[in-house]
C-alpha positions in Angstrom: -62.7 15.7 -94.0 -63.5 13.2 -91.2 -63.3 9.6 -92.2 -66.0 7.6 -91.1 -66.3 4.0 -90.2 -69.7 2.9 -90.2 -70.7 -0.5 -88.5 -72.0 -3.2 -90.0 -75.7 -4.2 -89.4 -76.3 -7.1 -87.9 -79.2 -9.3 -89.6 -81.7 -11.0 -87.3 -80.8 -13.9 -89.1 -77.5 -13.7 -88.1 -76.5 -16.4 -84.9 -76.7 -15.1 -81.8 -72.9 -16.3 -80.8 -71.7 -14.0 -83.6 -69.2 -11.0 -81.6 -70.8 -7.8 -82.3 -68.3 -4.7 -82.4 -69.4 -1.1 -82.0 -66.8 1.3 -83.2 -66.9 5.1 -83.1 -65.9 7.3 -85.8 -62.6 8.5 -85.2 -62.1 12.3 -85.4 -58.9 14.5 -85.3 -59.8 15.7 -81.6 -60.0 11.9 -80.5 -56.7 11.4 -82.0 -54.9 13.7 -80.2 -56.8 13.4 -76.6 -55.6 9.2 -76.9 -51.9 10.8 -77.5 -51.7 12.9 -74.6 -53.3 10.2 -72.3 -50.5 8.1 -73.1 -47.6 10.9 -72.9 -49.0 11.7 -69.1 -49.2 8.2 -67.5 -45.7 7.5 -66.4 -45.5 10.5 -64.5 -48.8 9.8 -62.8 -47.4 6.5 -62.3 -44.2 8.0 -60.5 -46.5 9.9 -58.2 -48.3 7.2 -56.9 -45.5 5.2 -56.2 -44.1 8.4 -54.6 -47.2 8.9 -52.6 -47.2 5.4 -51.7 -44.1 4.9 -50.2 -44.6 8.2 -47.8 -46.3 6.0 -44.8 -43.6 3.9 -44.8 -41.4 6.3 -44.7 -42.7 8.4 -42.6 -42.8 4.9 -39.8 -39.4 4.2 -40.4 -38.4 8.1 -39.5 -40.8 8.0 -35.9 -39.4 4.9 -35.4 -35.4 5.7 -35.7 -36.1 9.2 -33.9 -37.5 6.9 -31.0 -34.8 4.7 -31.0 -32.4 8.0 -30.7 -34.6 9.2 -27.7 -34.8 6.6 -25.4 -30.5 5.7 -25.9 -30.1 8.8 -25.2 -32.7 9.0 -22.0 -32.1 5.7 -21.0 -35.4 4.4 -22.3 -37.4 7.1 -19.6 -39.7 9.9 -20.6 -39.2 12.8 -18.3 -41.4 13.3 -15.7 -43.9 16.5 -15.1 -41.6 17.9 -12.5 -38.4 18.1 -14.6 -40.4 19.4 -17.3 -41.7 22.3 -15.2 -38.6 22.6 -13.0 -36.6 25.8 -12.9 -33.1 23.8 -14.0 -35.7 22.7 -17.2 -35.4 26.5 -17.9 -31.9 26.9 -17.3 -29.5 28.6 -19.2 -27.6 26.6 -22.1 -24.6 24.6 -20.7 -21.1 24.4 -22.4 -20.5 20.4 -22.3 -16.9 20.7 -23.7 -16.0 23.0 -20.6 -18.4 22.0 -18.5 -19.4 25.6 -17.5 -22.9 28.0 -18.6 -22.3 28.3 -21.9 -22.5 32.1 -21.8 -19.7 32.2 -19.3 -17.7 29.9 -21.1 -14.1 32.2 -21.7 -12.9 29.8 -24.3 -16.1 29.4 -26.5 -16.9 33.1 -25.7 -14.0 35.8 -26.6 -13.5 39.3 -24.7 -15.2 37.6 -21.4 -11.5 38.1 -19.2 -8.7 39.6 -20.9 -6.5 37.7 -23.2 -3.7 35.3 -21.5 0.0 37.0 -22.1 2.2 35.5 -24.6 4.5 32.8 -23.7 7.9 32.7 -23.9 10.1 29.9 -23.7 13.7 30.0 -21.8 16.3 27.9 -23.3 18.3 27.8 -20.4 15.8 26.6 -17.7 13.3 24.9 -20.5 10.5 26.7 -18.9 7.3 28.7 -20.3 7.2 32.3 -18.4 10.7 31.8 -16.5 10.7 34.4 -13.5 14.3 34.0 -13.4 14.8 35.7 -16.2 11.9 38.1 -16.0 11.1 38.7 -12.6 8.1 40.9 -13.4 5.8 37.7 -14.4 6.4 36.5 -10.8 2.9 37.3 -9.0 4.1 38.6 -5.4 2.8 40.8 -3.0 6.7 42.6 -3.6 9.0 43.0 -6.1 11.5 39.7 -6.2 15.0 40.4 -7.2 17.2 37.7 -8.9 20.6 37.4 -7.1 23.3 34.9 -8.5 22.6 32.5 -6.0 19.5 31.6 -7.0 20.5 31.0 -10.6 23.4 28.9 -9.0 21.2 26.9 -7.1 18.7 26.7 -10.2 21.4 24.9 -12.1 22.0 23.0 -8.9 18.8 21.8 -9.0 18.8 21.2 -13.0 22.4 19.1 -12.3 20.9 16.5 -9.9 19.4 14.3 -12.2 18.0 13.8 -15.5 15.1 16.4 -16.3 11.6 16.0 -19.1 12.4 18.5 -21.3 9.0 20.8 -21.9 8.3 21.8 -25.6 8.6 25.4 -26.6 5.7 25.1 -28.8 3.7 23.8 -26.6 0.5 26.1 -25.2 -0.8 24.0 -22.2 1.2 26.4 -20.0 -1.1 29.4 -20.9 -4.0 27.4 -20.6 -6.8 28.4 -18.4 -9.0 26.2 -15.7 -13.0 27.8 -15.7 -14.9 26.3 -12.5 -18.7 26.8 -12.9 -18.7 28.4 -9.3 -17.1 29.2 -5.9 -18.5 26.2 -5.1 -17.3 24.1 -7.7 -13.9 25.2 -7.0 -14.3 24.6 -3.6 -16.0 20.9 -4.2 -12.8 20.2 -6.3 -9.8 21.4 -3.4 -8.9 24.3 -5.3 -7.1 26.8 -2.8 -5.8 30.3 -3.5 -3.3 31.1 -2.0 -0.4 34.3 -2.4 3.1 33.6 -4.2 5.9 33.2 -1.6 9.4 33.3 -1.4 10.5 29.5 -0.2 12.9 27.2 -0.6 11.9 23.7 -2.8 13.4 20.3 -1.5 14.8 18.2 -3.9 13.6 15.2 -3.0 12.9 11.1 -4.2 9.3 9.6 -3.7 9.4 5.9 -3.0 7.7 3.5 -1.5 8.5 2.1 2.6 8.1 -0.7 4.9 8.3 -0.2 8.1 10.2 -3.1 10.3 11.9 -3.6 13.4 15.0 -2.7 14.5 16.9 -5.9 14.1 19.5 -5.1 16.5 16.8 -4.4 19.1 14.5 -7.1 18.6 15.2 -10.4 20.6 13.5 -13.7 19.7 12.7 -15.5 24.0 13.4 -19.4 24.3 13.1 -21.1 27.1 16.5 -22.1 28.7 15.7 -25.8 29.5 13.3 -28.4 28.1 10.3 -28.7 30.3 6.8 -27.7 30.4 4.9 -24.3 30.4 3.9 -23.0 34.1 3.1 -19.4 34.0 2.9 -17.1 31.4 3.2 -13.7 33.0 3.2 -10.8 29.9 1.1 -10.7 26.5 1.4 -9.2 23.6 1.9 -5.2 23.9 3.0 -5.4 27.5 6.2 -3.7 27.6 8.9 -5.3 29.4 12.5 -4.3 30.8 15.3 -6.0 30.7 15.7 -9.2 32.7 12.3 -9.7 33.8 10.5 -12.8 33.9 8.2 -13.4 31.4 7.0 -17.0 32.0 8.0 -19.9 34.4 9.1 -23.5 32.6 9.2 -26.5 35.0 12.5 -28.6 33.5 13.4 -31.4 34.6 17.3 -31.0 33.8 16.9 -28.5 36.3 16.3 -30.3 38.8 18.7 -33.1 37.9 21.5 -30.8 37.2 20.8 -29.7 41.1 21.4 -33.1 42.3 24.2 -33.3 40.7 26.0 -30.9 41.7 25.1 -31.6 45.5 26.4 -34.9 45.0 29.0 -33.6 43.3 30.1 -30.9 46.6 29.6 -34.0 49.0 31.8 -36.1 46.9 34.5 -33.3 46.9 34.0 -32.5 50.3 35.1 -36.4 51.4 37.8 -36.3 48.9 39.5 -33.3 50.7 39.2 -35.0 54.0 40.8 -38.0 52.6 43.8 -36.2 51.5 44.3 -34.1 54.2 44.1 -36.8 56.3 46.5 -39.4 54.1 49.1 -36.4 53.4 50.6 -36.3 56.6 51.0 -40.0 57.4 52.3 -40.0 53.5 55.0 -37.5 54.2 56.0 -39.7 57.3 56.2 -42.4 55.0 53.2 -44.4 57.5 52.1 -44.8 54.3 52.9 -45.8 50.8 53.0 -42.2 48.3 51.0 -44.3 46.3 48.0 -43.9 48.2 48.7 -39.9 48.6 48.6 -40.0 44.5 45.6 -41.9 44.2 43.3 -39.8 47.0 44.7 -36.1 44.8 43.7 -38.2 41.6 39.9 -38.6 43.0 40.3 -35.1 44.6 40.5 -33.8 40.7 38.0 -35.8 39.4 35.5 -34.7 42.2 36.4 -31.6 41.5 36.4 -31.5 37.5 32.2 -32.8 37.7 31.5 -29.8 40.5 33.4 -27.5 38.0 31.4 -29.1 34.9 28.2 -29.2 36.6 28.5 -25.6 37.5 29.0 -25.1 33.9 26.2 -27.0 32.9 23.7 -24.8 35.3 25.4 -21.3 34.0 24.2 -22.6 30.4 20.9 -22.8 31.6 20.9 -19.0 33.3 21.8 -20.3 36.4 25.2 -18.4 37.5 27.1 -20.2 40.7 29.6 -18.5 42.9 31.5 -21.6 43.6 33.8 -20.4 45.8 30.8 -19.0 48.2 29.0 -22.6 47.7 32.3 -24.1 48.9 32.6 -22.4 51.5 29.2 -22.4 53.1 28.0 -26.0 55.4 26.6 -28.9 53.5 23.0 -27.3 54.9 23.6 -24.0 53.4 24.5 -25.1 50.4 21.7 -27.3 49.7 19.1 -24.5 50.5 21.7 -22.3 48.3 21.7 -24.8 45.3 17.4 -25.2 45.8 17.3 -22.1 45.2 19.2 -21.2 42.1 16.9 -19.7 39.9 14.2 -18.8 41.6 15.0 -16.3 42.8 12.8 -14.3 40.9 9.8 -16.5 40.8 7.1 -15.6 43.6 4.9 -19.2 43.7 7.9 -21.6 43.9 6.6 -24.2 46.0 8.6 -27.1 46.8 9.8 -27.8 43.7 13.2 -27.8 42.6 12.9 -27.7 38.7 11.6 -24.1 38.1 13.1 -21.8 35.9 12.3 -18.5 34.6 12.2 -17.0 31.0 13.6 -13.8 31.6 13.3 -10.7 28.9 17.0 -10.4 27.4 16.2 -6.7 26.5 14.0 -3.9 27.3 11.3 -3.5 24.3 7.3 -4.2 23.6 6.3 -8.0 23.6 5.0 -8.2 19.3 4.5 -11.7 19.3 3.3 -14.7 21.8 3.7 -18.3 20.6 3.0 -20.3 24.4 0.0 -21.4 26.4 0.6 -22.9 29.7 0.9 -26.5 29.7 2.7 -26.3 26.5 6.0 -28.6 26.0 8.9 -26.6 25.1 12.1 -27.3 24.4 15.3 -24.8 23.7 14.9 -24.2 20.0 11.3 -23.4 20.5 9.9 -20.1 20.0 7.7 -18.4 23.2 8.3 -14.5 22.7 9.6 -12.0 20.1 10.5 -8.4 21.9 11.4 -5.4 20.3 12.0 -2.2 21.0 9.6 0.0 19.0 10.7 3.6 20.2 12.6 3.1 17.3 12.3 1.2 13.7 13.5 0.8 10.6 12.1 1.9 7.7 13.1 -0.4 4.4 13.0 2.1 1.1 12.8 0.5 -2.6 14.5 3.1 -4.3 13.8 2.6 -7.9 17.8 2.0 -9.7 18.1 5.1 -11.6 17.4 7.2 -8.5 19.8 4.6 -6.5 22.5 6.5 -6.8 20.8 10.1 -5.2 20.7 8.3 -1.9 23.5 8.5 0.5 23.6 7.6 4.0 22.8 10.5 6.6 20.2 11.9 4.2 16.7 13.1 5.8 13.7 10.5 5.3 10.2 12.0 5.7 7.8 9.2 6.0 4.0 9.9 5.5 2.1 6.3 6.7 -0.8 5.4 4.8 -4.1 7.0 6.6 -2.2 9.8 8.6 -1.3 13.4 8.4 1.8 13.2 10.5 4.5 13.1 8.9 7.4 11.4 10.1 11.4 11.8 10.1 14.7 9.6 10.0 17.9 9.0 8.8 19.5 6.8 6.2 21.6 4.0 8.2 22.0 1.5 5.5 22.5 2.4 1.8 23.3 -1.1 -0.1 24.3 -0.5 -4.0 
């Protein structure tokens, strides 16, 4: 039976600010419709939150894909043409191997035939070793194994400390795919057929090339003085004893002098004792007189002799015994001319000398101008004779001791092809 709640009626003399509730009669249907309502509203409420949050999420997805897309692209969108070009419409590419991905031998089995199985020799610590099994040797004709060649195999093993290879290790049956002909090309790939050589044993090292110290000459000038002529530059090649520039040196000219005065002086001293001697041995004179006239003799005599010496110091050889015996106007023009002999524009002067080449060889280095002040310790010219150098090897130490002198050097200069060949001199340890 229904229980019902009837409202109270409301008087009209009742106030007008008296609340009035209405209230329905509560039946066992209402009862149970409030009780579901309020069973189903947190799920509801789940949902909308649920539904709410999809925009969101669905911004923060667009945006982190576009944030993937242009890192990847660089921040581009492809153009029309690369969409529509035939390489868009490729074939997949293998970007492990770097090859089409349906050619790819290691990502795709039974392509080429499966690589033989390796075997390791303990002897020669080598994968495949066509000592031992000549058959995995690749020639055009069958290779036989003599003794020889495993005597000169452990030869070779002998000469110096070898890596040892790992038996387990597979890079030896590995395999190199090219995408193309091309490719293989691009890269310097060459095939070429398996021959029969023999393999140098050899160190790689770095070289300097120098000159030849015992044919390189550094050029002074004999005698202070001051440039004239400079007759040669650098990479003129020059023989032996030519003149290479003219210095105009005082001392030269003094040492001349000298020895002029020197000859006169000698000459009178002769006379005077070829004329005393006799009246000496007569006893017209006093012996005293004899002695003192020999005693200038030698003196006059010892400054020709050192003056002559002086002037050979300086490049200028003199036959004495020719200058002694030619008149005092010979001799003069003789002396006047020492030394320039080979210079073609003398002149009148007596002080020229020439710098003369002191071997054959190629003029490397120029450090005069004319006009220049020189002295005897100054540089003008360094020669050398470049037909042959020297070539200066850093050998690292632990390979010191595999070079010995009279070994084969092949030298390969930076920026050539040509290679070429020497032979150790010098072996310092």
């Amino acid at each position: 039976m229904s229980d019902v709640i009837s409202s109270p009626k409301v008087s009209a003399e009742s106030p007008p600010s008296t609340p009035v509730v209405e209230t329905q009669p509560v039946t066992s249907e209402n009862r149970d419709e409030t009780h579901t309502q309020r069973k189903q509203s947190p799920v509801r409420r789940l949902a909308a939150v649920v539904v709410s949050w999809i925009p969101s999420v669905a911004v923060v997805g667009g945006l982190a894909a576009l944030a993937w897309y242009g890192h990847h692209n660089d921040w581009k969108l492809p153009s029309l043409a690369a969409t529509t070009s035939p390489e868009a419409n490729a074939p997949a590419w293998c970007d492990s191997h770097g090859v089409p991905e349906e050619e790819c031998i290691n990502c795709v089995p039974g392509l080429i035939e499966d690589p033989p199985k390796l075997t390791f020799c303990e002897f020669h610590g080598v994968h495949r070793c066509v000592l031992h099994d000549p058959s995995l040797a690749e020639t055009k004709s069958p290779v036989e194994v003599t003794a020889a060649d495993l005597e000169r195999a452990e030869r070779a093993l002998a000469v110096r400390p070898r890596r040892e290879n790992l038996s387990l290790s597979q890079l030896p049956g590995s395999r190199i795919q090219f995408a193309s002909v091309d490719a293989m090309q691009s890269a310097g790939v060459d095939v070429e057929p398996v021959q029969r050589q023999p393999i140098v044993e050899s160190v790689a090292t770095a070289g300097e090339i120098r000159y030849d110290a015992t044919k390189t000459a550094q050029v002074s000038p004999p005698a202070d003085g001051i440039v004239k002529q400079v007759l040669v530059n650098v990479g003129d090649w020059v023989e032996a004893d030519q003149v290479l520039a003219i210095v105009d040196s005082e001392k030269v000219g003094r040492l001349k002098s000298e020895l002029l005065s020197a000859l006169s002086d000698e000459r009178l001293k002769q006379d005077a004792v070829r004329r005393i001697e006799p009246l000496a041995n007569r006893n017209v004179i006093p012996g005293k007189r004899l002695l003192e006239s020999q005693t200038e003799l030698q003196q006059a005599t010892s400054l020709v002799e050192k003056t002559v010496r002086s002037l050979d110091n300086l490049g200028l050889p003199v036959d004495l015994k020719q200058l002694r015996s030619l008149q005092p106007d010979e001799a003069k023009a003789a002396v006047r001319k020492l030394g320039t002999e080979r210079i073609k524009d003398r002149g009148s002067s007596d002080n020229l000398i020439a710098v003369v080449a002191p071997l054959a060889g190629r003029v490397v280095d120029r450090e005069t101008v004319v006009g220049e002040v020189v002295d005897r310790g100054s540089q003008m010219f360094r020669l050398s004779d470049t037909r042959t150098v020297w070539l200066d090897l850093r050998v690292a130490a632990e390979e010191a001791s595999l070079a010995n002198i009279g070994q084969e050097v092949r030298y390969l200069p930076d920026g050539q092809t040509a290679e070429h060949r020497g032979t150790v001199m010098t072996c310092p340890r």
